[in-house]
C-alpha positions in Angstrom: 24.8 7.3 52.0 27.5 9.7 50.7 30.5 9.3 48.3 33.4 7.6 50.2 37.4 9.6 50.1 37.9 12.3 48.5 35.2 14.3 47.0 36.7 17.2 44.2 36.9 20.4 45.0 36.2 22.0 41.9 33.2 20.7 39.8 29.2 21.3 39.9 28.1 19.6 42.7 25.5 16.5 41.7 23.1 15.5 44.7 22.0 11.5 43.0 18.6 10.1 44.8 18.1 6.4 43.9 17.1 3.4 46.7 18.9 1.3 44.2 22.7 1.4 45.3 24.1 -0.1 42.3 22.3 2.5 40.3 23.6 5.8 42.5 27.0 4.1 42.2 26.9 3.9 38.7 25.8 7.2 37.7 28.1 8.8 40.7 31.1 7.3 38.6 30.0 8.0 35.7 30.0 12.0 36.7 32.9 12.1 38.8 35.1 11.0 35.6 33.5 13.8 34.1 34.8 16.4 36.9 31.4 16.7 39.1 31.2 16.5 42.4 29.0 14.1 43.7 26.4 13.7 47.0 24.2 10.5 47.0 20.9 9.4 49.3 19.0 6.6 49.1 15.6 8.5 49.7 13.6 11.4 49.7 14.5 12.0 53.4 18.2 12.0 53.3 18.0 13.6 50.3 16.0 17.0 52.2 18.8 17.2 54.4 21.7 17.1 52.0 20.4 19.7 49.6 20.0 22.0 53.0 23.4 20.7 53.9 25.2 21.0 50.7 23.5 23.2 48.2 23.9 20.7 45.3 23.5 22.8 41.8 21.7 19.6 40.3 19.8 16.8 41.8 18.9 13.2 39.2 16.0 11.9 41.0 14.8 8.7 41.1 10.7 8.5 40.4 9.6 5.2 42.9 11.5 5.2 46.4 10.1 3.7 49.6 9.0 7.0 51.6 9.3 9.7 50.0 9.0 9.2 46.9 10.8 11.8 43.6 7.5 13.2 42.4 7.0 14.1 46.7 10.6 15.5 46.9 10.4 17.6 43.4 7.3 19.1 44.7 8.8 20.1 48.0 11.8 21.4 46.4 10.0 23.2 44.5 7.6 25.3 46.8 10.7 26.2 49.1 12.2 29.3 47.8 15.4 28.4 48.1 15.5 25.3 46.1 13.1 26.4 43.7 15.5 26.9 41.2 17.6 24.0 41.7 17.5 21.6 38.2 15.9 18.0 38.7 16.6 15.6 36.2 14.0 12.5 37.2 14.8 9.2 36.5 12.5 6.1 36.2 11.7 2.6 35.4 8.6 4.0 34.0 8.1 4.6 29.9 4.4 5.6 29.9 3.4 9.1 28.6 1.8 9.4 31.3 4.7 9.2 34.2 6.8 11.3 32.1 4.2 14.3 32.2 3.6 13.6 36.3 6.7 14.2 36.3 7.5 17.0 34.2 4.2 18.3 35.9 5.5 18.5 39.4 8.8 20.3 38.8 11.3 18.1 37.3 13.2 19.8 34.3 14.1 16.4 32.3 13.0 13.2 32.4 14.8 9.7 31.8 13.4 6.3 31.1 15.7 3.3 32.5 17.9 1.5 31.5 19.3 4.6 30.5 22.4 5.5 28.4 25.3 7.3 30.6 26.5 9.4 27.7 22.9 11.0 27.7 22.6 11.4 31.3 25.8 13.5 31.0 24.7 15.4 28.6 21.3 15.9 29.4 23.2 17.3 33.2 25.9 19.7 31.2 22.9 20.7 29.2 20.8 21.9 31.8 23.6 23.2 33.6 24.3 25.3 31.0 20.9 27.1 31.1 20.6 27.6 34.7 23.8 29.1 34.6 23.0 31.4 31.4 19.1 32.0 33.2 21.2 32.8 36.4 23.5 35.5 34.6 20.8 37.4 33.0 19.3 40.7 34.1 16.3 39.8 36.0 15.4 43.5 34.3 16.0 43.0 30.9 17.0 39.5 29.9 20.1 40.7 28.8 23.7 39.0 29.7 24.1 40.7 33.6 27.6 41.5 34.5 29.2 37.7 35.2 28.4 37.3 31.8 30.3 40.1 30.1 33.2 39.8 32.5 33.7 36.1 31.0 33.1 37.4 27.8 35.2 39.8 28.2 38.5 37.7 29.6 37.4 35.4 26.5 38.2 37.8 24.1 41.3 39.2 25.7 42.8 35.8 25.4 42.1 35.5 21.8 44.9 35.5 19.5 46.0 39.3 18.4 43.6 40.6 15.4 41.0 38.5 16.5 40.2 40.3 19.6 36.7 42.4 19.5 35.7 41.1 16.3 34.0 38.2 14.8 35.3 36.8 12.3 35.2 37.4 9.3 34.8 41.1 9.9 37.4 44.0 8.7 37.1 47.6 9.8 35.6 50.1 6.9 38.7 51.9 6.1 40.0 48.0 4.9 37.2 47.2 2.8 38.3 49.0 -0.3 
């Protein structure tokens, strides 16, 4: 199953796997009123296809689906090199110690118990977002902020008010500190 009308152009694209419909529909609104993009499939299967079909840049995985099940579908995404690096945030009905480090175990970045809170959920996807994207931007040499990263920071400070610009604040050339 996949989002009905119109999906957003712009926006991280969200790839939802839950057998439970009202769930997926839940969360799907939830994240589209935040500005993602959303893909949703009701099982391990359709959720194979769609990550080769749409590249999602995070998938929230449910833990127990008929099939393939999420720990199954985190492994696989995993071992294939081109989803390797993709986040997984696993979701489950499950509250033992135990799930939560089978799950963590076999690839997933975060885990979440349900009933879950949506504010968290969002946060917990911005969150890891945000790291892939600063992992993603970093010299695979050095660790250092690569070149997307300087750009931005770079347009950032140009739009900074004047006499702010290159400077943090607080700081005042040696010649004015007399």
């Amino acid at each position: 199953m996949t989002i009905s009308g119109a999906i957003p152009v712009e926006g991280d694209l969200i790839l939802v796997v839950d057998d439970d419909p009202d769930i997926a529909r839940f969360i799907q609104m939830n994240l589209m009123v935040e500005g993602f993009r959303v893909q949703l499939a009701s099982n391990g299967e359709i959720a194979m296809k769609m990550v080769y079909d749409h590249q999602p840049d995070l998938a929230v995985v449910d833990l127990m689906m008929p099939g393939v099940d999420g720990l199954q579908l985190t492994r696989w995404l995993r071992s294939n090199p081109t989803t390797s690096a993709m986040p997984i945030i696993m979701l489950t009905a499950k509250g033992l110690t135990v799930d939560k480090v089978i799950g963590l175990t076999a690839g997933a970045d975060d885990f979440m118990v349900k009933p879950f809170d949506t504010m968290e959920l969002v946060a917990r996807i911005k969150s890891t977002l945000r790291r892939t994207k600063e992992v993603r931007e970093s010299s695979p040499l050095t660790g250092l902020p690569g070149n997307t990263r300087i750009v931005s920071e770079m347009s950032m400070r140009s739009r900074a008010p004047r006499g702010v610009r290159g400077r943090p604040r607080g700081h005042r050339p040696i010649q004015d500190r007399q």
